[in-house]
Each structure stands twice: as C-alpha cells, then as structure tokens.
C-alpha positions in Angstrom: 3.7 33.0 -19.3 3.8 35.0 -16.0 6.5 34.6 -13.7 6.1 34.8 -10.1 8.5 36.6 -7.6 9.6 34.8 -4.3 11.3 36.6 -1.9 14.9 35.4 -1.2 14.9 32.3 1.8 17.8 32.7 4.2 18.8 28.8 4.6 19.3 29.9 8.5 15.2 30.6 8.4 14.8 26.7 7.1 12.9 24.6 9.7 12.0 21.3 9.4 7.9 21.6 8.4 5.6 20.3 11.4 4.0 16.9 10.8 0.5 18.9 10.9 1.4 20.9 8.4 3.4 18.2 6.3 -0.2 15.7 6.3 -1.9 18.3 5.4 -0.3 18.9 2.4 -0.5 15.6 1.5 -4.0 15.2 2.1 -4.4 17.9 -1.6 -1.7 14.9 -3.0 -4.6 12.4 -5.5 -3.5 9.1 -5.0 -5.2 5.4 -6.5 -5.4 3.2 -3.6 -4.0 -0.1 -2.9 -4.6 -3.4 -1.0 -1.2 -4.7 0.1 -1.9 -8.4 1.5 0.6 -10.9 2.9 1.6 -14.5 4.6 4.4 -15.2 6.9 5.1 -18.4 8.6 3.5 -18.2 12.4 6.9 -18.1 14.7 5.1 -20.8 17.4 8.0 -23.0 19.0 7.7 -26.4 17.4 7.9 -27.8 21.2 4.6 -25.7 21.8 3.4 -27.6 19.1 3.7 -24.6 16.3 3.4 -26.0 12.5 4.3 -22.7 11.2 0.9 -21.6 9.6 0.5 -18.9 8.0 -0.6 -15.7 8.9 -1.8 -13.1 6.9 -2.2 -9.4 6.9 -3.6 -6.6 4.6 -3.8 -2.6 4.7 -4.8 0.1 2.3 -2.0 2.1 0.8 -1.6 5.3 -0.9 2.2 5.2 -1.3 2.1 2.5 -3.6 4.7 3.4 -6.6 6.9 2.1 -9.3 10.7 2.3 -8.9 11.8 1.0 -11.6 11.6 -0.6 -15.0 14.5 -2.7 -15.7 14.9 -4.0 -13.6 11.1 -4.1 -12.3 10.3 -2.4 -8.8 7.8 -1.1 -7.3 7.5 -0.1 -3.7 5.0 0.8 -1.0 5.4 2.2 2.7 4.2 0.9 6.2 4.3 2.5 9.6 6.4 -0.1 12.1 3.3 0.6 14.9 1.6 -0.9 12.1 -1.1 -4.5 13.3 0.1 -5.7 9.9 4.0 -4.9 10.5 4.7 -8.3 12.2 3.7 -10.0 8.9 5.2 -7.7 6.6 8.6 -7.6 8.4 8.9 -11.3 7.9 6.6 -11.6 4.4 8.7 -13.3 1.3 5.7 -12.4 -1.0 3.4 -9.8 -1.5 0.5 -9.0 -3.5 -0.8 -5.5 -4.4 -4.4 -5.2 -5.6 -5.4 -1.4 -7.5 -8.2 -0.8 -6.4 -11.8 0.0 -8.4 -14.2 2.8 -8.0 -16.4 0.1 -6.4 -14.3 -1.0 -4.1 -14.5 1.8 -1.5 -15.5 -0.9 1.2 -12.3 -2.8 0.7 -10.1 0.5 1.0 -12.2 1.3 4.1 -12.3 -2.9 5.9 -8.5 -2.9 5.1 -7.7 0.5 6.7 -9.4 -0.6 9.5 -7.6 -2.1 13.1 -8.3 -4.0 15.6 -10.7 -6.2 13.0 -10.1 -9.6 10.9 -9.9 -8.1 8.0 -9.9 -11.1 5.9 -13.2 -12.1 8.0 -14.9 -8.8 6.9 -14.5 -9.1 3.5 -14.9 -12.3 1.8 -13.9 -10.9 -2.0 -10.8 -12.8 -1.6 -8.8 -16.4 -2.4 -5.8 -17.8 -1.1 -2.8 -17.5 -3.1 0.7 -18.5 -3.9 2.6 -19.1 -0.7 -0.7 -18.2 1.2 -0.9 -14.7 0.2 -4.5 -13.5 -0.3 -5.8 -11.9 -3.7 -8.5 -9.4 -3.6 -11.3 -10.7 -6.5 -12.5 -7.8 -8.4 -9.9 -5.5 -8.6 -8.3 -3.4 -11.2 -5.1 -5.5 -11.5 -2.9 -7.0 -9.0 0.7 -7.6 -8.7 2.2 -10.6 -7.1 5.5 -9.5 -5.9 9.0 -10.8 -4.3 10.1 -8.4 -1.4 13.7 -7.5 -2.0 14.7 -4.8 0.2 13.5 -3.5 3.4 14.3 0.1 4.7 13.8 2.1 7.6 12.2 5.8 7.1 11.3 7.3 9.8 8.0 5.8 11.7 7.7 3.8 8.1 9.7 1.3 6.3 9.8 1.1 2.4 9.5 -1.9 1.2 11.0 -3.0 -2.6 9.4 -5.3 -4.0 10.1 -7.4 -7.0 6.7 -8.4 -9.7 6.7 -12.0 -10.7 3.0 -12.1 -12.2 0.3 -9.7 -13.2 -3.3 -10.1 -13.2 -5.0 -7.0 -15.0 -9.1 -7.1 -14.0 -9.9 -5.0 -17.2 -10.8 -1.4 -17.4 -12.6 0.7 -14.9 -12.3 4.0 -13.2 -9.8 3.9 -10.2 -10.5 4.3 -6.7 -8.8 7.4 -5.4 -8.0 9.0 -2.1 -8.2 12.7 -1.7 -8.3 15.2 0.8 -9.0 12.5 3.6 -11.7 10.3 1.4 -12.4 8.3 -1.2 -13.4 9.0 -4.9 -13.2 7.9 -8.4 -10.9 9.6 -11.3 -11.8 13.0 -12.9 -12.9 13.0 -16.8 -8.6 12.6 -18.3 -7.7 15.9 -19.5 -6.5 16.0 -23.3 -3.1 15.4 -24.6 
C-alpha cells in the first residue's frame, strides 16, 4: 500500500470552499434519485370560501438518505426558494419514490418549475392524506415528517416511514456529473 504525502495546512490558510467549486465536487458524488411528493391543506380563509383542499407538490432529490435505524429515519433536503417549499413547510406526510432506470422522464418533469407537474406525468394515484404515489417505481416510502431544520438556503427534513411499498428489482436511476444514468455492473465482495 503506497502512502501519499500532503504538505502541512496552516489552519490560518482555511477558507471557506466557493459554492462553484463546492457543486462541482458534488456533481463526481453518484447518487439514486428520488421523487419527494406531498399534500398540505390550502390556507384559503373560510370566509373567502376556502375548504382547505389539498395541494400537492413533488421534486426530484439526490439527498435523499437514511438516518437512522431504530428508530427509523430517513431524511431529504429542499432549498426554501423552492415552488414546492410552501407545501413541504406545512406537509404532515410525505412519500419518497426510488426511482427506476426507466424513469428518467419523471426525474426530469419533477425537477422541472414553473410546470404542473402532476399534470405532466400521469404515472401517479392519490394517496393517504392526499399525498401522490409515483406507479412504477423501485420502492416507495410513505413517511411522517418529524423535524424540520434550517441549513443554509435548504432545510432538512426528518421524516419518519410508516409503510413500504417495494416495486421489485431493477437497475436504479442515478444522477451523475449533471445527468442521468443507470447503475454500473456491482463490483465483487
């Protein structure tokens, strides 16, 4: 095993990395991609004549992670200048959809603004509490949100799984270096 030499860092020469630089790096980072949909109640005055329909919203992640496993967490990020933060900021219930290597048209109708996304892809149902499920997907899990919190431009949302669907097996859809593919051939343990 070779060992590589770094030069000592003076902490005084520590900067905080441009965010050029820092998506860059993350662009190299393989991630699967995600649908995150939701449903809030609309916030129309009742004396406006507001029932409190809901309203949804969906967007493609790639920070989708687990947290934990006992108890079971998982969590995903979204920007606050987000179309779909209004929803999300208010959203009891969540579901996150893995997406398939045929799915790159829902990763790309999600990701998109200033649409209806539900109206550009029809491969969906209505769900518990009115949250859409994607049809077709790897798996999906229906989630509780427990915790909000601010990052940055983002907040991290914790949510809690109270049901999985698993779609079966299939190659993953994966973002990397700013586009979409599938999963290399697994490398062997």
């Amino acid at each position: 095993m070779t060992t590589v030499e770094h030069p000592p860092v003076d902490a005084a020469e520590l900067r905080p990395v441009s965010s050029d630089l820092f998506r860059a790096l993350l662009r190299r980072q393989a991630t699967s991609v995600t649908v995150v949909t939701a449903a809030a109640r609309a916030t129309d005055p009742a004396c406006l004549g507001g029932i409190g329909a809901p309203i949804r919203a969906g967007f493609t992640a790639t920070s989708f992670t687990s947290v934990s496993l006992d108890p079971p967490l998982v969590s995903f990020c979204l920007g606050v200048a987000s179309s779909s933060w209004p929803v999300l900021a208010r959203a009891e219930h969540v579901a996150v959809h893995l997406l398939t290597a045929g799915q790159r048209d829902a990763a790309a109708i999600f990701a998109t603004s200033g649409i209806d996304r539900f109206a550009a892809y029809p491969g969906w149902t209505p769900g518990p509490f009115g949250v859409p499920l994607l049809t077709g997907v790897l798996a999906r899990l229906f989630c509780r949100v427990v915790h909000r919190v601010p990052a940055g431009d983002h907040t991290l949302v914790i949510a809690e799984p109270l049901a999985l669907g698993d779609g079966g097996d299939g190659a993953p859809l994966v973002y990397h270096r700013g586009g979409y593919t599938t999963a290399v051939t697994p490398v062997p343990r």
